[in-house]
C-alpha positions in Angstrom: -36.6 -18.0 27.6 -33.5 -16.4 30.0 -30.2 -14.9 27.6 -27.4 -14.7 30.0 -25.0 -12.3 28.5 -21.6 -11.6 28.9 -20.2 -8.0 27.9 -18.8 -4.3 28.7 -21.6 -2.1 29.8 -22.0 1.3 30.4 -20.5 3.4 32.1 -17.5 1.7 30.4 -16.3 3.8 27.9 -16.4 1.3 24.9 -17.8 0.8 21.6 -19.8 -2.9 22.9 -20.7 -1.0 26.0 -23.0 1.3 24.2 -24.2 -1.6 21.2 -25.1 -3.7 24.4 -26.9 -1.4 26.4 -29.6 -0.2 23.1 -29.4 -4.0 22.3 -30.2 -5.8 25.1 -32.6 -3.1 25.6 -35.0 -4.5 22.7 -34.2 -7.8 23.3 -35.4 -7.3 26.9 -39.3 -7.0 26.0 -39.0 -10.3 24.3 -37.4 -12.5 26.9 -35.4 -12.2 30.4 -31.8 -10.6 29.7 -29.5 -11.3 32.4 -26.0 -9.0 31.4 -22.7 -10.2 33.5 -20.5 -6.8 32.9 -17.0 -6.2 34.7 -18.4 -2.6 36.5 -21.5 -1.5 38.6 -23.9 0.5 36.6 -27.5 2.5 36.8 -28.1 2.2 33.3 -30.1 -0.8 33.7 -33.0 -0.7 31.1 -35.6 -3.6 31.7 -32.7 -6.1 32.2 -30.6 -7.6 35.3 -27.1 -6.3 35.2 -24.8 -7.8 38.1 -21.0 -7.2 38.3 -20.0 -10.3 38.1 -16.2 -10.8 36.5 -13.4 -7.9 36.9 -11.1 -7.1 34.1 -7.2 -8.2 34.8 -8.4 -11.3 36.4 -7.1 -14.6 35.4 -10.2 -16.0 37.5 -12.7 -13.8 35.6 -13.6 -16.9 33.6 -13.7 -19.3 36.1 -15.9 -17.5 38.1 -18.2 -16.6 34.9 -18.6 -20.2 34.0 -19.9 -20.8 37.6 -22.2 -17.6 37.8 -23.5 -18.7 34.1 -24.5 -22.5 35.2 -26.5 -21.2 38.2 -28.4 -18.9 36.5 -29.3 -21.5 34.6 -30.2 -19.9 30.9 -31.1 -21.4 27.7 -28.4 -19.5 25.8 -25.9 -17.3 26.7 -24.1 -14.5 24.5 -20.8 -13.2 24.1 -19.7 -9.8 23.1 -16.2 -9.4 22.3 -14.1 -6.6 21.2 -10.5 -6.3 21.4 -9.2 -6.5 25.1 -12.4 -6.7 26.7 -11.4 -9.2 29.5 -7.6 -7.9 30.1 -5.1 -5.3 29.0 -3.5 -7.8 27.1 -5.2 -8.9 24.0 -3.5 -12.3 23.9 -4.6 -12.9 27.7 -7.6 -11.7 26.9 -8.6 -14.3 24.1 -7.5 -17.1 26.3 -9.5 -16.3 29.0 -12.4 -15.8 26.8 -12.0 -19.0 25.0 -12.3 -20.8 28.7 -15.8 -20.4 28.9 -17.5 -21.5 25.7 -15.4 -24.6 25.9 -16.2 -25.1 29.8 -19.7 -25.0 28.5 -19.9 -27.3 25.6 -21.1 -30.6 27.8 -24.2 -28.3 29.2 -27.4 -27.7 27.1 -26.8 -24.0 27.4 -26.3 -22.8 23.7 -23.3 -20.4 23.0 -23.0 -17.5 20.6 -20.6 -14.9 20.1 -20.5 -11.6 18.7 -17.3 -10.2 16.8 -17.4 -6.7 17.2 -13.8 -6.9 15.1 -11.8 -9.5 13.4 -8.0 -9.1 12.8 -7.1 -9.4 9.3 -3.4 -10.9 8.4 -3.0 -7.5 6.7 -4.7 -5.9 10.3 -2.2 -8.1 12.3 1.0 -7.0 10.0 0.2 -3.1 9.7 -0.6 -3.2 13.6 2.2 -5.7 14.9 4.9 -5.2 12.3 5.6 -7.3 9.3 7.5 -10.6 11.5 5.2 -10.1 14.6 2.1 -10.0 12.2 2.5 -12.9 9.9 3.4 -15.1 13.1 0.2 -14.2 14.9 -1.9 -15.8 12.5 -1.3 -19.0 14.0 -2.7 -18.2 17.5 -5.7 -16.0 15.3 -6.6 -19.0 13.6 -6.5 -21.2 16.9 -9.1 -18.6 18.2 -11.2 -18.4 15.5 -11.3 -22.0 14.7 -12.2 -22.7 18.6 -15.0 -20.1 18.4 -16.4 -22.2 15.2 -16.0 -25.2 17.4 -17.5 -24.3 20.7 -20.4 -22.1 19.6 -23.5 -22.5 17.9 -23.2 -19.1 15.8 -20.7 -16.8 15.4 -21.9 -13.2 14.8 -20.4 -10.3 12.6 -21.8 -7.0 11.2 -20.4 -6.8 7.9 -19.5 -9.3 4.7 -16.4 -8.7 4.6 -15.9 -9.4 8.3 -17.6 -13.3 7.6 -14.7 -13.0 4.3 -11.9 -12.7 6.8 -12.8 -15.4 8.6 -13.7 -17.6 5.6 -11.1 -16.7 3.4 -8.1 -16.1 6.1 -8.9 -18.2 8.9 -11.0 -21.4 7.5 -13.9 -20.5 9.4 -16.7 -22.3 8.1 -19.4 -20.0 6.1 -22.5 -21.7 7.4 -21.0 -20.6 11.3 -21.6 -17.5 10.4 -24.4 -14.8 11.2 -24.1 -11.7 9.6 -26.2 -9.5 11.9 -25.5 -5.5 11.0 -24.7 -3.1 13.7 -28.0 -1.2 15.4 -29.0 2.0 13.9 -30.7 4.8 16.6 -34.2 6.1 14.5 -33.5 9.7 14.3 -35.4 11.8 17.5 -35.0 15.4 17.4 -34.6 17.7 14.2 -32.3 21.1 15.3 -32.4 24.0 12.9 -29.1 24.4 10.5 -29.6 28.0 9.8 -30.0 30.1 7.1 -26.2 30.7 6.0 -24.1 29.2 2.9 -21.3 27.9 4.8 -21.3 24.1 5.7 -20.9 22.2 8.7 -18.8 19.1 9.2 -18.7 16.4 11.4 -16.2 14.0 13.3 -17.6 12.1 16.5 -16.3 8.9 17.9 -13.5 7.8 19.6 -10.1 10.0 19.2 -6.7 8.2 18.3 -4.1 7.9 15.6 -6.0 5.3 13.5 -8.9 7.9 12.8 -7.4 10.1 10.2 -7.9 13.1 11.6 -4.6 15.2 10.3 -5.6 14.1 7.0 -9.0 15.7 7.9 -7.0 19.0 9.2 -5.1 19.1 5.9 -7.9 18.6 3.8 -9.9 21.2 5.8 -7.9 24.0 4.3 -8.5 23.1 0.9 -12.3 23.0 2.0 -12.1 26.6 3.1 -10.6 27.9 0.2 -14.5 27.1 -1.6 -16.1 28.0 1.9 -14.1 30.3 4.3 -17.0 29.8 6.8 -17.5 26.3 6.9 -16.8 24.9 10.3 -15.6 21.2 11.6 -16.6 19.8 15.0 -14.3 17.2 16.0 -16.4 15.6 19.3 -15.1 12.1 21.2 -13.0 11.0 23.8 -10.5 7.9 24.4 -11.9 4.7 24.8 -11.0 3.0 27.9 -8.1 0.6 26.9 -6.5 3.8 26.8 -5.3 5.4 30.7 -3.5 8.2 29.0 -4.5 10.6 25.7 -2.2 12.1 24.2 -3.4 12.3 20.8 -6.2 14.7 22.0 -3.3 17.3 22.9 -1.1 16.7 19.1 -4.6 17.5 17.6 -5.4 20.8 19.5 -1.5 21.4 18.9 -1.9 20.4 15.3 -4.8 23.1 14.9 -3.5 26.6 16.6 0.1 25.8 14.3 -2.3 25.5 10.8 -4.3 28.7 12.7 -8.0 26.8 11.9 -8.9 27.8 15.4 -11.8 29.7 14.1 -12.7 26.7 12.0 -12.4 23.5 14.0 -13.5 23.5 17.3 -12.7 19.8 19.4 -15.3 19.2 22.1 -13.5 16.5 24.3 -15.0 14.2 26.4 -18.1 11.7 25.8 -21.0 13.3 25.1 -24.7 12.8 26.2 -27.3 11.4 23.7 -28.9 14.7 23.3 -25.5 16.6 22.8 -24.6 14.2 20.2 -28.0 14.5 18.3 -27.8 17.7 18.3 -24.5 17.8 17.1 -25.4 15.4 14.1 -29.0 17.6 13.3 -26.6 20.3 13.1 -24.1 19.1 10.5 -24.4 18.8 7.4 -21.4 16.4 6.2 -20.2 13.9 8.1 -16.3 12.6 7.4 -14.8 9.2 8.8 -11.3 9.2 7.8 -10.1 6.2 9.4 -6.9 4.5 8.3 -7.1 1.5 9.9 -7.7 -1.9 8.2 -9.4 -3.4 11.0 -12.6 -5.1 9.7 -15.4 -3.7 11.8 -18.3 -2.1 12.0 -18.2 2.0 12.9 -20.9 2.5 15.7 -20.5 6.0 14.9 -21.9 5.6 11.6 -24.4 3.7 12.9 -25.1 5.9 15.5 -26.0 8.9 12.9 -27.1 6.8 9.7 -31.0 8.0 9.9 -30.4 11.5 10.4 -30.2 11.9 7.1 -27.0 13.7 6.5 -24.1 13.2 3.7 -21.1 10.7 4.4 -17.8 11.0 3.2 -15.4 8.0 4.1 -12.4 6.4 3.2 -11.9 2.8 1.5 -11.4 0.5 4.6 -12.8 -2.4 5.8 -15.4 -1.2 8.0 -17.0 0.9 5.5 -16.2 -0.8 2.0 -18.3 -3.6 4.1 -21.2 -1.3 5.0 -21.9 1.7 2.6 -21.7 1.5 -1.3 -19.5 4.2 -3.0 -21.7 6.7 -5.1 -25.1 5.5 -3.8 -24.6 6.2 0.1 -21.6 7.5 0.5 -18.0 9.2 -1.2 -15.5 6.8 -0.4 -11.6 8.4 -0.3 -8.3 6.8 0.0 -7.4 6.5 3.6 -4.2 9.4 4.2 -5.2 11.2 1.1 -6.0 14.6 2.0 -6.3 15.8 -1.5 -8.8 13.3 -2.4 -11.0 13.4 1.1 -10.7 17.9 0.5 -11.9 17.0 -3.6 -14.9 15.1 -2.1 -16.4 17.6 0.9 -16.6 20.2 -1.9 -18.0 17.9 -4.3 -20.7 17.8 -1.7 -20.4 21.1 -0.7 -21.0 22.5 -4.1 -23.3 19.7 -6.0 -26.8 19.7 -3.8 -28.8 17.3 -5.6 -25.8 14.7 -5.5 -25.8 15.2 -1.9 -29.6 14.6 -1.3 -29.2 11.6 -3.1 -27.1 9.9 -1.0 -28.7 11.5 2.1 -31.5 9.9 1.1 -30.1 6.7 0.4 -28.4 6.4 3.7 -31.3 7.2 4.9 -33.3 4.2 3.5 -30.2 2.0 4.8 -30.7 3.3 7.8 -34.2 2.1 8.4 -33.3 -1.3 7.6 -31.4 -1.5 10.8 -33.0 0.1 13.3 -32.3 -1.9 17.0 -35.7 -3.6 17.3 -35.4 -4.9 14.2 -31.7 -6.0 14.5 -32.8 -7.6 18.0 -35.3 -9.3 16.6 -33.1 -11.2 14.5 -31.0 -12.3 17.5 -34.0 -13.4 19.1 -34.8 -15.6 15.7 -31.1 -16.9 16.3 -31.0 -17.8 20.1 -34.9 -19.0 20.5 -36.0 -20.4 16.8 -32.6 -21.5 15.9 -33.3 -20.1 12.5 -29.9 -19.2 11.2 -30.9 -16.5 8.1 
């Protein structure tokens, strides 16, 4: 069987750059992967990349559709995350929509994968109140067309297939709920022999991450360990040309005088960098705001490494991880409540095993060949579980 599909890929700095690139890779020794991506690249795995569509373009799906029928697969995929096709997202869901519907008369089979999907509450807290509620229309058109013109819709999480249920009529039995890839944990890196505690940010850096809640809370943590150190590592992803957010933080840090205690490393890092990064931590803290209902690859990315997670009670994680068993869960922009759980951690051991440990076992559930393998169940058997 031939896959054509359609996505980001690296070196594109972006979140379904990275989830295509370790899936595609497993897929691969399965069945020919043929990736259409918008940039050249050398990470090419056992599949075919070509450039073959360039971002901006209102012929991008035009010239898709044509590239798609003469490779001539049995199903093609479709990774989308917010703006992947243009600048604008609006523009960027219309071109998008071109192809699946282009394609309907062929016997080519369709599927798409959601790496997001924009809840009214999303829309409104993102938009404005007006501009929010009046977007739904459009949403739902979008949605509703993707239910139409595909033969599966893919999401990570359940309450990403309840947003589209619930909010946008979507019909249930559309829907795949695949979870996000897990990397098996390589390399094991020595913590040291101290009583302080390390924690852990990586990911991409913007407003919607938390991270002067994190700051805030951070002096409360020191006041139970003056040594503990936070590492604050990621860069902007590429929708973004210009970062200023980056600069506020560092800014942020020398006026609270926690140079000594947070260090940002800027920049994306290698896989080996981050590992060691994560081996070297032991708390890791997602403070995101955002209501966005997603899945975090950077949880995903450090799930099996068997280190403690503290997180806040949004959509991405209150759809992944279960509060008390795998995780603390926080009130997003409570920095009294996020401080209150890192020492919890920090002082309680066995509590923090536990959930290590738990994670852990999550963590093996979702490792990428087996999380391919259920794609290939989806595009080959037609077995919809």
């Amino acid at each position: 069987m031939k896959l054509v599909a359609i996505t980001l890929y690296p070196n594109k700095k972006a979140g379904s750059a990275t989830y295509s690139y370790k899936l595609y890779k497993e897929i691969a020794k399965q069945f020919k992967v043929v990736i259409f991506g918008d940039e050249e690249t050398e990470r090419k795995n056992t599949v075919e990349v070509a450039k073959a569509w360039r971002r901006n373009s209102i012929w991008a799906p035009f010239k898709l559709f044509i590239k798609i029928l003469r490779e001539n697969p049995q199903a093609c995929h479709f990774q989308i995350e917010y703006k992947t096709f243009s600048d604008n997202a609006i523009l960027s869901s219309l071109e998008f929509l071109i192809i699946p519907v282009f394609l309907a008369p062929s016997s080519i089979k369709t599927f798409a994968t959601l790496h997001g999907v924009i809840s009214l509450s999303a829309a409104k807290e993102f938009y404005g109140k007006r501009a929010g509620a009046a977007i739904k229309i459009p949403l739902r058109i979008f949605y509703k067309t993707l239910e139409i013109f595909t033969a599966r819709i893919i999401v990570h999480t359940r309450v990403m297939k309840k947003v589209l249920q619930e909010e946008y009529g979507v019909n249930g039995n559309k829907i795949v709920i695949i979870s996000h890839g897990v990397d098996p944990a390589k390399h094991s890196y020595e913590i040291g022999g101290t009583q302080s505690h390390n924690l852990l940010f990586h990911g991409f850096l913007r407003p919607s991450k938390g991270l002067e809640c994190l700051l805030n809370a951070m002096q409360a943590v020191l006041k139970v360990d003056s040594e503990a150190m936070l590492i604050i590592a990621g860069g902007a992803p590429h929708q973004d040309r210009e970062n200023t957010y980056i600069i506020e933080l560092e800014k942020k840090i020398q006026s609270m005088q926690l140079e000594n205690q947070v260090k940002i490393i800027r920049g994306f890092l290698s896989e080996d960098r981050l590992e060691e990064l994560i081996s070297r931590s032991d708390i890791l803290v997602f403070p995101y705001t955002d209501n966005f209902a997603e899945a975090s690859g950077a949880l995903a990315r450090a799930m099996d490494y068997g280190k403690a997670v503290v997180c806040t009670r949004t959509p991405r994680f209150i759809g992944d991880l279960e509060d008390e068993k795998d995780c603390l869960m926080v009130p997003p922009n409570n920095d009294v409540k996020l401080a209150e759980a890192i020492i919890r951690l920090i002082e309680n051991k066995d509590f923090r095993e536990r959930i290590k440990c738990n994670l852990k076992r999550k963590a093996s559930e979702r490792y990428w060949d087996i999380m391919a393998t259920k794609h290939v169940q989806l595009f080959e058997e037609g077995t919809w579980t």
